[in-house]
C-alpha positions as CSV (number, residue, x, y, z in Angstrom):
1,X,5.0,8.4,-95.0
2,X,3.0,10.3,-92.5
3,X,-0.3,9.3,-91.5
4,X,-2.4,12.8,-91.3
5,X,-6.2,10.7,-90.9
6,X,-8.0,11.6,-87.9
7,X,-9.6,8.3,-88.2
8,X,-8.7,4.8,-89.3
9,X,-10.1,4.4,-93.3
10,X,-11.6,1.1,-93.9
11,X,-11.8,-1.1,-97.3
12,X,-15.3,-0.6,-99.1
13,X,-17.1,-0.8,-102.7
14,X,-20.3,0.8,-102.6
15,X,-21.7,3.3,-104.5
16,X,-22.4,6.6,-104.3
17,X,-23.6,9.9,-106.1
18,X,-22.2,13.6,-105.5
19,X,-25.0,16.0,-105.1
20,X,-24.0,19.8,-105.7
21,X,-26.3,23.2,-106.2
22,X,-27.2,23.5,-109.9
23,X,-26.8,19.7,-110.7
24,X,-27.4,16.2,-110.9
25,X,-25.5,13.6,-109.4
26,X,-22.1,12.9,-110.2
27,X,-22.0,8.8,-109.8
28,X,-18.8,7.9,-107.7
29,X,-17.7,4.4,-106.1
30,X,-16.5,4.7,-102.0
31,X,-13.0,2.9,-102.3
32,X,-12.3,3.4,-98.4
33,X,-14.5,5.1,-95.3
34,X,-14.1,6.2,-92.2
35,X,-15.7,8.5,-89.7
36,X,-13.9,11.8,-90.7
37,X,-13.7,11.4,-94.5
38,X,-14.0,8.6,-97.9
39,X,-12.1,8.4,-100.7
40,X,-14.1,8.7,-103.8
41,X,-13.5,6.6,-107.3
42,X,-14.9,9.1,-110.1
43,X,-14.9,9.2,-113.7
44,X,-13.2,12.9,-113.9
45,X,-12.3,15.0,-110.6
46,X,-13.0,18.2,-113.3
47,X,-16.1,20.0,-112.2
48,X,-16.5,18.5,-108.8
49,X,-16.5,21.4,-106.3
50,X,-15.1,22.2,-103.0
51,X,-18.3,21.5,-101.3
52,X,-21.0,18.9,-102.0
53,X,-23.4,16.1,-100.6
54,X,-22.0,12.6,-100.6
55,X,-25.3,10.0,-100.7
56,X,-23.6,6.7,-99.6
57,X,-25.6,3.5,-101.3
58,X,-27.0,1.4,-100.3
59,X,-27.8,2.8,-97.1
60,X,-28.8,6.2,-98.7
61,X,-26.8,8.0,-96.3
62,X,-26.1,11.6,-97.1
63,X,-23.1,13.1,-95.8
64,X,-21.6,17.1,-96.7
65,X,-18.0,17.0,-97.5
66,X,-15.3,19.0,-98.2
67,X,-12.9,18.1,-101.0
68,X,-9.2,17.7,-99.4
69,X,-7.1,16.5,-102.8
70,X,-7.7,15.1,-106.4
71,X,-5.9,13.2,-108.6
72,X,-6.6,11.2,-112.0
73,X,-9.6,9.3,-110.9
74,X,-9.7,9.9,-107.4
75,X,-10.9,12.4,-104.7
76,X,-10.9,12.2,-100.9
77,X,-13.1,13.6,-98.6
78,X,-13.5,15.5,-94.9
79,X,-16.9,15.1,-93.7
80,X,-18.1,18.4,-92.4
């Protein structure tokens, strides 16, 4: 398999909450980070658009991202 990160992802669990126009936060776990992107553990990728606030706990560090792929319970992440 190819390797297409610009960065190295690194092993977390923290949470998090996906902030979008028009609605609350969507809670979400951060399964792995790096400095270009996450991958996101959520409930139901359904609804989540292309582009939204990431606020990274417990830090509280907000970061805009752009979805790359979903599957079942699982989105990753480009930090814009």
């Amino acid at each position: 398999m190819v390797e297409r990160r610009t960065a190295p992802r690194h092993r977390t669990f923290k949470g998090g909450s996906i902030s979008f126009a028009g609605a609350g936060g969507i809670e979400c776990v951060v399964r792995n980070l790096s400095a270009a992107g996450a991958c996101l553990e959520v409930a139901s990728p359904i609804g989540i658009p292309d582009e939204f606030d990431l606020i990274i706990r417990p830090e509280y560090q907000r970061r805009r991202c752009h979805l790359v792929w979903r599957k079942a319970q699982r989105i990753g992440v480009r930090f814009v």
